[in-house]
C-alpha positions in Angstrom: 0.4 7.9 -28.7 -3.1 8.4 -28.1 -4.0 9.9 -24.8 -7.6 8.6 -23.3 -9.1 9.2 -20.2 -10.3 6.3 -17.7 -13.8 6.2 -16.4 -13.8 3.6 -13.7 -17.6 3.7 -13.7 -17.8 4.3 -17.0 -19.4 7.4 -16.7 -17.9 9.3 -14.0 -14.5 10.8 -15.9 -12.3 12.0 -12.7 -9.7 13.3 -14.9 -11.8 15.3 -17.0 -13.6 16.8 -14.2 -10.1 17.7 -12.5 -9.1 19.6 -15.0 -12.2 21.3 -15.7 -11.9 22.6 -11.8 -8.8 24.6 -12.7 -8.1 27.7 -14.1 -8.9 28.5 -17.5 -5.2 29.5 -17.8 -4.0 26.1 -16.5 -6.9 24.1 -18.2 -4.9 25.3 -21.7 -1.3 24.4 -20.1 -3.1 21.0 -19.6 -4.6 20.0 -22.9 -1.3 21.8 -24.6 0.6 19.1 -22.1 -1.4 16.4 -23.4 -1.1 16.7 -26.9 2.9 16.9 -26.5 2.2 13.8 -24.4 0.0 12.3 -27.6 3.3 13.8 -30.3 6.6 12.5 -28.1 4.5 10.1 -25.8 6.9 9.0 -22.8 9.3 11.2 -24.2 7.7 14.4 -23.1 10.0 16.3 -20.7 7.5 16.9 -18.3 6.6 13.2 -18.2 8.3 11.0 -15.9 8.1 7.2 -14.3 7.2 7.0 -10.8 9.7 4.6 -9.5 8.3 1.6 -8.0 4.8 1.1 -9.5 3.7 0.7 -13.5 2.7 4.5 -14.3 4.2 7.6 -15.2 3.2 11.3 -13.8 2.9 14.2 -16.0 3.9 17.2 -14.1 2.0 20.6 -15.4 2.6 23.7 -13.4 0.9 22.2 -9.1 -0.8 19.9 -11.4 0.3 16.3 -11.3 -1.8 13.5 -14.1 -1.1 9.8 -13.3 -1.5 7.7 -16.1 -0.7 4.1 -17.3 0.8 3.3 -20.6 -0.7 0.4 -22.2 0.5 -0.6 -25.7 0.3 3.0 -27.9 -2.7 4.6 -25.7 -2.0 6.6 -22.2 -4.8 6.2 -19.8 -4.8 9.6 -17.5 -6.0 7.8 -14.3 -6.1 10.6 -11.7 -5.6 14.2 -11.1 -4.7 16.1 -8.1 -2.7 19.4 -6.8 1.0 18.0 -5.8 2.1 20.6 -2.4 5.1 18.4 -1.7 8.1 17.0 -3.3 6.7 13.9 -2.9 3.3 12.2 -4.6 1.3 11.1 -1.8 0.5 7.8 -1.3 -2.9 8.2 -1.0 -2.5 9.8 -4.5 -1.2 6.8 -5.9 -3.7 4.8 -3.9 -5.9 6.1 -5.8 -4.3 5.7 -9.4 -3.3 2.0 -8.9 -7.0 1.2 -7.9 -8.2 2.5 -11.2 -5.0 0.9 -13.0 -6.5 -2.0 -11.4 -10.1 -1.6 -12.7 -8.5 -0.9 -16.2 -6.5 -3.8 -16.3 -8.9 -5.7 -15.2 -11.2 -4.1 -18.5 -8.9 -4.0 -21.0 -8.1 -8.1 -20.4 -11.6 -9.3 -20.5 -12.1 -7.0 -23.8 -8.7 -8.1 -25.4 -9.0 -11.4 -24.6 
């Protein structure tokens, strides 16, 4: 699986500058995370479906990645600092508004 990040803007990468904001010992968790992600792809452990909506969370350490499978890539969508057993709504918000925009992308360039 190939693991890409979304740029809603094209050039503002929200992902990438999440995980530049952490610590340098959780930025290497992260890209350690993602390359499992990229070798078992939804089989990573730390990878799970959120139930209800059409992306998956990858849980590292606080750190929570939303992402959206599509064919053999996973588009990391949004990053954030989970406090609560729960991923906020306004989290998802978020994600499914650049799920959205990258639907919306990958069918007028696949079309």
């Amino acid at each position: 699986m190939i693991v890409d990040y979304w740029t809603s803007s094209g050039t503002h990468n929200y992902v990438s500058e999440f995980i530049e904001a952490q610590d340098p010992k959780t930025q290497k968790k992260i890209v350690r995370d993602l390359e499992l992600v990229e070798s078992l792809g939804t089989g990573f452990a730390n990878m799970k479906k959120l139930r209800g909506y059409n992306m998956h969370e990858v849980k590292i350490k606080s750190c929570r990645l939303l992402c959206a499978i599509r064919g053999s890539v996973c588009w990391l969508l949004h990053g954030f600092i989970k406090k609560s057993n729960q991923t906020p709504p306004r989290e998802i918000a978020t994600a499914l508004k650049r799920m959205s925009d990258l639907d919306k992308y990958l069918a007028l360039n696949l079309a």
